[in-house]
C-alpha positions in Angstrom: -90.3 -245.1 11.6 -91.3 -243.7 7.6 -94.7 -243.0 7.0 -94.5 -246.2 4.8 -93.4 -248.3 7.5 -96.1 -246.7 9.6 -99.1 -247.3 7.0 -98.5 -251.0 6.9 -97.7 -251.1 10.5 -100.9 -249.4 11.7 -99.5 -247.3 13.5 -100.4 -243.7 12.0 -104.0 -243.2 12.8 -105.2 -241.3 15.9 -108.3 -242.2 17.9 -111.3 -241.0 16.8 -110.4 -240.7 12.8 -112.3 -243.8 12.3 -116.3 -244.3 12.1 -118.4 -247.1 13.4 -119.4 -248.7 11.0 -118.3 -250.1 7.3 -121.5 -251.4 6.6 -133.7 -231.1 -4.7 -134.2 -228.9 -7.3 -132.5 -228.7 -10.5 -128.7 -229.1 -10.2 -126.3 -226.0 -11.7 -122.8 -226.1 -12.4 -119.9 -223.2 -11.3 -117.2 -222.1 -13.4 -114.6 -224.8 -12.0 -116.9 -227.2 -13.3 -118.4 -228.6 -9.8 -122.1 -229.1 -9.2 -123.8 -227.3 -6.4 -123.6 -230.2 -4.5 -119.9 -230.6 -4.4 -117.2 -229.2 -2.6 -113.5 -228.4 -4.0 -112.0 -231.5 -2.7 -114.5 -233.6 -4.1 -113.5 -236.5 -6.8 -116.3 -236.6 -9.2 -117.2 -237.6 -13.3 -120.0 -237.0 -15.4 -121.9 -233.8 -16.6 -121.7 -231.3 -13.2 -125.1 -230.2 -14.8 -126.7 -233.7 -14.4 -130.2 -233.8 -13.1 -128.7 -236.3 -10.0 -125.8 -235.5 -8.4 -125.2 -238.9 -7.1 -122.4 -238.6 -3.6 -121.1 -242.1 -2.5 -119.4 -242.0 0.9 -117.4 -244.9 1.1 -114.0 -247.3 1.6 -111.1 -249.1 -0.7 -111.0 -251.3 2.9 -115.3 -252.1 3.2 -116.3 -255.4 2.3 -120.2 -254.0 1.8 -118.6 -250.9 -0.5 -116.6 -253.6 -2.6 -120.3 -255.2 -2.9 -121.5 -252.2 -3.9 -119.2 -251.3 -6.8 -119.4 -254.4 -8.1 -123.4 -255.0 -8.2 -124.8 -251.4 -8.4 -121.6 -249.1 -9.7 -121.8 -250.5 -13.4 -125.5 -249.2 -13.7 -124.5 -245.7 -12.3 -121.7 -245.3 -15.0 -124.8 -246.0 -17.8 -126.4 -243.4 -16.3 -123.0 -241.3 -15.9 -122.5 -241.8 -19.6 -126.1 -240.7 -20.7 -125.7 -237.3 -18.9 -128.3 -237.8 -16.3 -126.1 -238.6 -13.5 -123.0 -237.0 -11.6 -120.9 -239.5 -9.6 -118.7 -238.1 -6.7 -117.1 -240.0 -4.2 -116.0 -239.1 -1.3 -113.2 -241.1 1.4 -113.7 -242.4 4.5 -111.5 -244.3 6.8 -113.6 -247.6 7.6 -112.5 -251.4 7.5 -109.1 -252.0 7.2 -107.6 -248.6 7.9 -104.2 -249.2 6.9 -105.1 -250.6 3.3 -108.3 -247.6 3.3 -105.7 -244.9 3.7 -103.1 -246.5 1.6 -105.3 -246.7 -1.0 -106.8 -243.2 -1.2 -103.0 -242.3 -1.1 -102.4 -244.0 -4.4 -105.4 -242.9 -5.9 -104.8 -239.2 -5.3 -101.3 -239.8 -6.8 -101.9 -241.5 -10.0 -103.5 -239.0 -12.9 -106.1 -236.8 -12.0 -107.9 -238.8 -14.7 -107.1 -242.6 -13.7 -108.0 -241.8 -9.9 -111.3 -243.5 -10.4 -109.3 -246.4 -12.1 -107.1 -246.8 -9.2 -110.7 -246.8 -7.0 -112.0 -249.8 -9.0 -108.2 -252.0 -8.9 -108.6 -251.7 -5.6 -112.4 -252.7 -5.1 -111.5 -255.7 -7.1 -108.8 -256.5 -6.0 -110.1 -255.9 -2.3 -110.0 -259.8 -0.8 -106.6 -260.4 -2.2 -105.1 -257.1 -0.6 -106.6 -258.1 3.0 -104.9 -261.6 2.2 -101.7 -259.6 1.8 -101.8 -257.3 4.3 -101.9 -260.4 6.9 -98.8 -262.2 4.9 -96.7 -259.0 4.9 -96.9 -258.6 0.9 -99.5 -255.5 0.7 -96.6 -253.2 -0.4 -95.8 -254.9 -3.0 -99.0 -255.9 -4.4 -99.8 -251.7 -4.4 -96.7 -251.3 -6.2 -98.2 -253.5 -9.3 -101.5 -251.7 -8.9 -99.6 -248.2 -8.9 -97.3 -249.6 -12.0 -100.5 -250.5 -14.2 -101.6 -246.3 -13.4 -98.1 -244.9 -14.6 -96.1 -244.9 -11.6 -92.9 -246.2 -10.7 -91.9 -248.3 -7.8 -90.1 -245.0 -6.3 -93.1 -242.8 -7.4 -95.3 -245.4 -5.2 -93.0 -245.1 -2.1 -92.1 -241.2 -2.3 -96.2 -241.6 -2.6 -96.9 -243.5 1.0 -94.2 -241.2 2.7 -96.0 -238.2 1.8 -97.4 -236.9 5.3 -99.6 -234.0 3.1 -101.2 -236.5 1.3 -102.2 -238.4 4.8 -103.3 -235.1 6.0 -105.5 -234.9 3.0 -107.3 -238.3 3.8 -107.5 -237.8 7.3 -109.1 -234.8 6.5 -111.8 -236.2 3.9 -113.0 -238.8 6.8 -113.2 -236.0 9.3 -115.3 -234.0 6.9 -117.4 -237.4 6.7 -117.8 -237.7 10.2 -118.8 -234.2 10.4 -121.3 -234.1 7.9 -123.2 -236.9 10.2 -121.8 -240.4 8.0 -121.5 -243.3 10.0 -121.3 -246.3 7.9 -120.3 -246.9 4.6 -121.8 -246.9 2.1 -123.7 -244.1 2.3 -125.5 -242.2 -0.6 -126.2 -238.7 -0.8 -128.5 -237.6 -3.8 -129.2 -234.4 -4.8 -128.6 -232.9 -1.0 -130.9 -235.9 0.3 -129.5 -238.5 2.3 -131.2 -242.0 0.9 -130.9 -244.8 4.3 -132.5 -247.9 4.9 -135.7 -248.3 7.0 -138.2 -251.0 7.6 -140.8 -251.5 5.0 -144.4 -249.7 5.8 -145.7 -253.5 5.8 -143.2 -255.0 8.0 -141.8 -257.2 5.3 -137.8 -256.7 4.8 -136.0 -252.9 4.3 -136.5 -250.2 1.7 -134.7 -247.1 1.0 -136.3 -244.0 2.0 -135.5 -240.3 2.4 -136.0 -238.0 5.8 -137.6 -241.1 7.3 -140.4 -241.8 4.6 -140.0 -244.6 1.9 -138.8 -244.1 -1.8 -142.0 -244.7 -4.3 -142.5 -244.9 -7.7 -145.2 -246.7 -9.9 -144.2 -250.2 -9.3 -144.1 -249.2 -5.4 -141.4 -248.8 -2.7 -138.1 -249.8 -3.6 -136.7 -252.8 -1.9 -133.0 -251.9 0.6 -130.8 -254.4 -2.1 -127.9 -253.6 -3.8 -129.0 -254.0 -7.1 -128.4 -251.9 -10.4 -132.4 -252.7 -10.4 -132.9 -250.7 -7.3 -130.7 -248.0 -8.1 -132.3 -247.4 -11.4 -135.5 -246.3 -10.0 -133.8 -244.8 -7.2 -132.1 -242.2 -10.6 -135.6 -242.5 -11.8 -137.0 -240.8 -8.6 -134.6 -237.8 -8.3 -134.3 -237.3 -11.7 -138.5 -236.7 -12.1 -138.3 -234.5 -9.0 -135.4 -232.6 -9.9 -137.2 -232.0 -13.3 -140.8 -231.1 -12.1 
């Protein structure tokens, strides 16, 4: 059986590649260009001398990262664009794990510059690919999404038969996994990882850091995915990456 055959048979992934669940001071840039925060595989855009380095853990194949890019992502690229933020992302196997590897597959073989293109097709276009990868069509629906980045139908498939490239995505979940990520998403910022814990008052979630919630002057920051929320979560590690 092909590689390709074997990503949309499920039939490539060995136990234990998946994770359970799909649900700082100032930063300095090194001569490749890569923040302090990064490592050489990483995928990343905006200034690697950003005051935030912003690290998204996170899955083509999660319903709540789809969620994610759509409500919160737009509002990160504003602050991308202004300077103040550094976006990297990094892969991990969760939800569908056929369509999660086959995905970061394409993406790592499209342009080095449309990869985070290819990321945002495939968020979109996330509902429709689990429709077609129950109908038997998922192959060719990648094979329009590889055609709008540059890539021919026999680029696509030398693409999915590529057993370096697996090892490559394989590897970026294991380095997940080691690195203590268990869900996605999960946000990393400036070194710090931001999670979700009950509000001090006992009313709903907010985010917090190292178990103590995130505060600025309009108070703790509601657990929503909102570009609202995100904002003043910038707002936080940008002030204390600057004092």
């Amino acid at each position: 059986m092909t590689l390709t055959r074997r990503l949309f048979a499920g039939a490539f992934l060995g136990a234990g590649l998946l994770v359970s669940a799909c649900g700082g001071g100032a930063n300095g840039s090194d001569e490749a260009g890569r923040s302090s925060y990064e490592t050489e595989s990483d995928h990343a855009i905006g200034n690697a001398d950003a005051p935030v380095v912003f690290v998204e853990y996170a899955s083509v194949a999660c319903p709540h990262c789809a969620t994610w890019h759509e409500s919160v992502y737009p509002a990160i690229e504003e602050h991308v664009e202004s300077g103040d933020v550094r976006f990297v992302f990094r892969e991990m196997i969760t939800g569908q794990p056929q369509l999660a590897v086959a995905g970061f597959m394409l993406a790592r073989c499209a342009p080095e510059e449309r990869y985070f293109d290819v990321l945002d097709i495939l968020f979109e276009q996330q509902r429709a690919l689990f429709t077609a990868m129950q109908n038997g069509t998922a192959q060719s629906q990648l094979v329009t999404i590889a055609r709008s980045v540059g890539l021919s139908e026999e680029e696509f498939l030398g693409c999915m038969q590529d057993e370096s490239l697996l090892a490559e995505v394989q590897a970026a979940n294991q380095t997940a996994v080691d690195n203590g990520i268990t869900a996605t998403p999960s946000f990393v910022i400036n070194g710090d990882r931001v999670e979700m814990m009950r509000a001090p008052e006992g009313d709903g979630s907010v985010f917090a850091v190292d178990g103590d919630p995130i505060e600025d002057a309009d108070g703790t920051i509601p657990a929503e995915f909102t570009g609202d929320a995100f904002d003043r979560i910038i707002a936080y590690f940008k002030a204390r990456a600057e004092s």
